[in-house]
N, C-alpha and C positions, 0 to 999 in steps of 0.2 A: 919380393912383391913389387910389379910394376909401381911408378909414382902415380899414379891415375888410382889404382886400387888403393893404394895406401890411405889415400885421400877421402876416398869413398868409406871407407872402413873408419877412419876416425871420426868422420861427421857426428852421431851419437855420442862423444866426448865432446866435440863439439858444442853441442847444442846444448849440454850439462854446464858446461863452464862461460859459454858467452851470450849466448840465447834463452829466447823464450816462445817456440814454437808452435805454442798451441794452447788452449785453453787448459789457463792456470800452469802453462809451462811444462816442462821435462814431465812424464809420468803424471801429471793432473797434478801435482803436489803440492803447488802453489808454493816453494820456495825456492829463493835466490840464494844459497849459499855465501857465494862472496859475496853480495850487493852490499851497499850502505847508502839508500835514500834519506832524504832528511827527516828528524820527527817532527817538526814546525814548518810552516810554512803559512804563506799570506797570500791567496787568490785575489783578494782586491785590492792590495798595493802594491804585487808582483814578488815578495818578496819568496825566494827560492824556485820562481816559476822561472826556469828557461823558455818557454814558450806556450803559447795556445792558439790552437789553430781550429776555424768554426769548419764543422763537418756540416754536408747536407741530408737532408732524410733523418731518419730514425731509425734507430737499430741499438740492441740490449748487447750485440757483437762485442769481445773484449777485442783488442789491441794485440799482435805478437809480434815478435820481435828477431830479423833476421841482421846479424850484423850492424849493418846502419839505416837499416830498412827498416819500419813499419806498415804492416799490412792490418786493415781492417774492413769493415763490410760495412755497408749502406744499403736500405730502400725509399728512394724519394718519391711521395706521392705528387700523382698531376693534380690532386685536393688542396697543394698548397702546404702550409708547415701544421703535416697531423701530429697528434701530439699520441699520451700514453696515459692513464689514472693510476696514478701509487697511490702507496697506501695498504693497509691494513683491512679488510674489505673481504666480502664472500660471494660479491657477483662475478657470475661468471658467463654476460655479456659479451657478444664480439663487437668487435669496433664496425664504426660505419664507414671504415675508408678502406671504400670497396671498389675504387679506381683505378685505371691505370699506374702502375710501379713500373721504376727503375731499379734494377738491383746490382750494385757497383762493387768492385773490389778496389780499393785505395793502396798507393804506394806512398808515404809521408819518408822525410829524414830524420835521422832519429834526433842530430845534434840542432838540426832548427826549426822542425816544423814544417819545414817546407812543403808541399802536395807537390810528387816528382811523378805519380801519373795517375790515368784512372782509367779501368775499363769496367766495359757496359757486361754484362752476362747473362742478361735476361729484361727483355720489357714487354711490359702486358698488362692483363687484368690479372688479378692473384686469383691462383687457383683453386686458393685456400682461405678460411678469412683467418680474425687472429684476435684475440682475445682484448679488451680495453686496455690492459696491465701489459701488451704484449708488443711486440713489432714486425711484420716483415723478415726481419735480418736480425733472428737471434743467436744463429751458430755461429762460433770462433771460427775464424779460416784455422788451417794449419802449414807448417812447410817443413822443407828439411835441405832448405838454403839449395833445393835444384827447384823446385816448381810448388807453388801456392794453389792451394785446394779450398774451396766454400763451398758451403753446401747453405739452398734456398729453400729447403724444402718442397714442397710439392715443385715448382720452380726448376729442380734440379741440380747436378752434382756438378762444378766446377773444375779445372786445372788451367792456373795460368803462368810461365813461365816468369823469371823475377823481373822483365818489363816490360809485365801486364800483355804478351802476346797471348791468346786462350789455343791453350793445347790440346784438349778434349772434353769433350763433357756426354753426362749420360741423364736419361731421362729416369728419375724413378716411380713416375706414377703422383697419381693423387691422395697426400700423405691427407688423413681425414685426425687428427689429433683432438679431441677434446674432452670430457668430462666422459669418465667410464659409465654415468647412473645415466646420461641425457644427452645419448647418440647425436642429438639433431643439434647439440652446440657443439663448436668449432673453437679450440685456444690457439691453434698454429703449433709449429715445430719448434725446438728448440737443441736436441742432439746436435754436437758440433763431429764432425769427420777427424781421424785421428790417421797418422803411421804408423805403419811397422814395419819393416823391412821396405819392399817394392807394392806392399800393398794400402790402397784406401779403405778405410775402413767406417761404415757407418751403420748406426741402428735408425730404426725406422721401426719405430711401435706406433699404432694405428689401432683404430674402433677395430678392422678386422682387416688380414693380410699384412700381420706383423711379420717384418723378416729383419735380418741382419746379413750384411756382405762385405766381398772384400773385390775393389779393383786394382790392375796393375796400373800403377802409380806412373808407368811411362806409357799407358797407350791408353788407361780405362776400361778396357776387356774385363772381363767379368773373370773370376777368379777363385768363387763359389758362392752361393748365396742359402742361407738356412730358415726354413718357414718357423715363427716362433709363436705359441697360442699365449698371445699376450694382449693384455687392455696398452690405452696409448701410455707413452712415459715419455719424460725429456732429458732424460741423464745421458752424458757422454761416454761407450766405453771408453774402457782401460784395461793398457797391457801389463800384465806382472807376470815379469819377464823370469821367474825362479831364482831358488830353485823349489822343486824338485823340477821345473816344466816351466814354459810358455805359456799362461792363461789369458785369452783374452774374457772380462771380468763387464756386466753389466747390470745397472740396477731396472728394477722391472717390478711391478706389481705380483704374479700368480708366481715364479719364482726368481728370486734373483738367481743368475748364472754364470756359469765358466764354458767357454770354447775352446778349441785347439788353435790359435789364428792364424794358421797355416792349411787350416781344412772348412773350418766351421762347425765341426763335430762336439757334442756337446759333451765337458766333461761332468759337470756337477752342477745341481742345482738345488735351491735351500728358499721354503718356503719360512711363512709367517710377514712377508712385507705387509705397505700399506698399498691403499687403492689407486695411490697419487705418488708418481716416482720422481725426483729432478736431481737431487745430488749424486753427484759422478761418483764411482767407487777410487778410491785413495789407499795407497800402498806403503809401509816402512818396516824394514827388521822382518820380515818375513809374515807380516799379519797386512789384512785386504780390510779394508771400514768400508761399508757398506751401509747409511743410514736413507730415512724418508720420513717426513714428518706429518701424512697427512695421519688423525686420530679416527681409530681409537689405538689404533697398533704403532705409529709413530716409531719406532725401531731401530735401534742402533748393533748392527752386529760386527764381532770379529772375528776372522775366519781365516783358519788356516790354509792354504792351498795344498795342491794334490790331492784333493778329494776324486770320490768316485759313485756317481750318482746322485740320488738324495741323501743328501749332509746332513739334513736335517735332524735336530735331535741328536748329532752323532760329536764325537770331540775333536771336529775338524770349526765345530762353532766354539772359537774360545769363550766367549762372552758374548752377552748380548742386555741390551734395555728394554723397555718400552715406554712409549710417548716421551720420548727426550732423544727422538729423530730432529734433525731440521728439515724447514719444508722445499724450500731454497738453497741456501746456502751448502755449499759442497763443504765436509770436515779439512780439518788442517790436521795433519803431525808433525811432531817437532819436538826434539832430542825425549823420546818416548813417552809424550802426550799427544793425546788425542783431543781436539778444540773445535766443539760444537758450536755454530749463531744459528738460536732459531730468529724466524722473522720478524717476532715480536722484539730483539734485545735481547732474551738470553741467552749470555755466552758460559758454555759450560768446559771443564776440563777435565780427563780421565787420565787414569793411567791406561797406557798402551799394554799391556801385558795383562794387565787384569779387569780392567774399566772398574776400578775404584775410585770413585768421584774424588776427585782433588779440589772443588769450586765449582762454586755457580753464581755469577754476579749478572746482574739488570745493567745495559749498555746505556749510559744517559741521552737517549736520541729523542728530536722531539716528537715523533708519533709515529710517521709514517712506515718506518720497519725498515727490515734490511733484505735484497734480493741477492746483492753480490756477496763472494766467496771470499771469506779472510785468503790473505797472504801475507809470505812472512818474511825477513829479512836483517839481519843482524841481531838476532834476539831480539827483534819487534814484530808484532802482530797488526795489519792493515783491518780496517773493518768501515765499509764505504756503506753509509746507508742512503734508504731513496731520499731523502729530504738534503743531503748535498754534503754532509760532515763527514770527515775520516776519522776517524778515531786508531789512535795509535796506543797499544798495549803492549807493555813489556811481557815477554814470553817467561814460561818457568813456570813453580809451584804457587805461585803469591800474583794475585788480580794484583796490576798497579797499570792506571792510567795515564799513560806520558802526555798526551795530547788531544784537541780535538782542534782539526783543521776544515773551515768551511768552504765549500766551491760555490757557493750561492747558485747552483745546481742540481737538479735530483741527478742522482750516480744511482744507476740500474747495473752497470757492466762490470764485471771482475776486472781488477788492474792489471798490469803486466811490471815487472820489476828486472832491469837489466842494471847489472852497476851500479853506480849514484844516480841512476832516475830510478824515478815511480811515473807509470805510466795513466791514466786517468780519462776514459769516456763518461763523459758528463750527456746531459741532453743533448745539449749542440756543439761541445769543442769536444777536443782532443786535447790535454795539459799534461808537459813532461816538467815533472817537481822535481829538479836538483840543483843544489848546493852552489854559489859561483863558483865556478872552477878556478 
């Protein structure tokens, strides 16, 4: 094998062992294998902060990580510094910044914070409005150390080369995303774009003219696209890569699904969700998590792959819950548990093989609840809530709380975790927590 192919072909080892590409990392899984961030740390005396660098705009966007690159997304309003409402709350209001936006893709260093570039990829009126709780810029970029992809939702699909030249972009239409009972409210998008091989890949669930597609990842050309009768959702696919098959895996309210990601053809789909979808589907040991939290159905399933058709009811569903979905926060696994946060604090723990509750403990947060996605890292579990605290939790059979660390910041964003950093979008900075070297 020429050295150019060789090269090309390891990248996916790559990306497993030094990166963090995309929302929540390798496979959505939200773990760092080798990392070891610190458990303590001190925002307002600096203590284990290597840096903090103040971002502009507002954006829910996590952090990913190419080598010594950080890439993340911005929308800055011409309204000045708009903000967001956390919290624990059932309005479902859109915001009044309904202005002119910039929508930015960031280049930072990873070892000092540095800002090494920024391009523009959209400015205008939004097309879309976006919910009080929401921003603009909630989809993770993705990369795979040739070319960095954002998607803006109605805004449009991004490719920009690693410095920040824009390679392509495609227009998808007017994403209408909001409350499935009351068409005439709007929350905005929130599905982040993923790889797989040469192709982009994104869902785009919508009031009506749901689809899901895939473009080539070096031109943008379209590459198939499949109409889906679905209410909106904001969960990321995910690829689970077999065996027995390639499934690309999506959570959705009318049924959750499996595609071919090489066609778009649908393999299996598996009813009983909720009406409100956000957590990405998560993969280990040959079983798919699949949960959502809105009630009465609330549902946690697990699900065998290589199915065929409707699964439903069938023993390709190993287990399943109800009402002990999260509504937000995407599951974690880890050495064969399964580790729910609903929004309220409760973090619960299953066995992976049988979803035998192992625990269920109340996260000590002070109110506001939690949006972002645990991650994990040396037999520790991250859990960033909107009021600004991390909470770090030893992994295993037994609740033990190592720490709680404050950013005097609400943290809306899932972290990224490369090595001895922990990576951290807060309101207005960017913070990389490691250790002195």
């Amino acid at each position: 094998m020429a050295p150019t192919r060789l090269f090309l072909a390891l990248l996916p080892l790559v990306a497993f062992a030094q990166n963090w590409p995309s929302f929540r990392g390798p496979g959505a899984a939200g773990v760092a294998p080798s990392a070891s961030p610190p458990v303590t740390w001190n925002a307002s005396t600096g203590q284990s902060i290597a840096w903090k660098t103040p971002i502009p705009g507002l954006a829910h966007s996590s952090p990913i990580v190419w080598g010594k690159r950080v890439f993340l997304t911005t929308a800055i309003s011409s309204q000045g510094n708009n903000t967001f409402k956390r919290g624990l709350y059932g309005d479902g209001d859109a915001s009044t910044d309904l202005g002119p936006q910039q929508w930015k893709l960031l280049c930072l260093d990873l070892d000092s914070g540095k800002l090494l570039w920024q391009s523009t990829a959209y400015t205008g009126i939004p097309l879309e409005k976006r919910h009080i709780k929401s921003t603009y810029a909630n989809a993770t970029p993705t990369t795979d150390g040739r070319l960095v992809v954002a998607l803006f939702g109605s805004q449009g699909l991004y490719a920009f080369d690693l410095n920040g030249k824009l390679l392509w972009q495609r227009n998808l239409g007017r994403i209408n995303a909001g409350a499935y009972d009351l068409p005439e409210y709007e929350w905005g998008t929130a599905s982040s774009p993923i790889l797989h091989g040469d192709a982009v890949i994104v869902q785009c669930d919508q009031q009506k003219g749901s689809f899901i597609a895939a473009f080539d990842r070096r031109t943008g050309d379209p590459l198939w696209r499949t109409t889906r009768q679905e209410l909106p959702s904001w969960g990321t696919p995910t690829v689970y890569d077999g065996p027995p098959r390639a499934e690309l895996v999506t959570n959705s309210s009318n049924f959750i699904r499996a595609y071919d990601p090489a066609t778009g053809r649908e393999l299996w789909r598996l009813g009983g969700s909720s009406k409100i979808t956000a957590p990405t589907p998560v993969f280990s040991d040959g079983i798919v998590i699949v949960a959502s939290g809105r009630r009465p159905e609330a549902p946690i399933f697990a699900i065998r792959p290589g199915g065929d058709g409707d699964i439903t009811g069938t023993p390709n569903v190993l287990w399943n819950k109800t009402q002990r979905g999260p509504y937000m926060p995407t599951p974690l696994i880890l050495d064969g548990l399964v580790y729910t946060l609903g929004n309220a604090g409760i973090f619960d723990c299953y066995r992976l093989q049988t979803g035998v509750e192992v625990y269920r403990q109340r996260i000590p947060h002070q109110g506001s609840g939690f949006s972002s996605s645990p991650v994990a890292a040396a037999g520790r579990i991250y859990l960033s809530s909107e009021d600004g605290d991390v909470f770090v939790v030893q992994a295993g059979a037994s609740f033990k709380l190592l720490a709680t660390n404050s950013m005097n910041e609400p943290l809306m964003a899932t972290p990224a975790i490369v090595a001895d950093t922990l990576l951290l979008r807060s309101q207005h900075h960017l913070w990389a927590v490691r250790a002195p070297r």
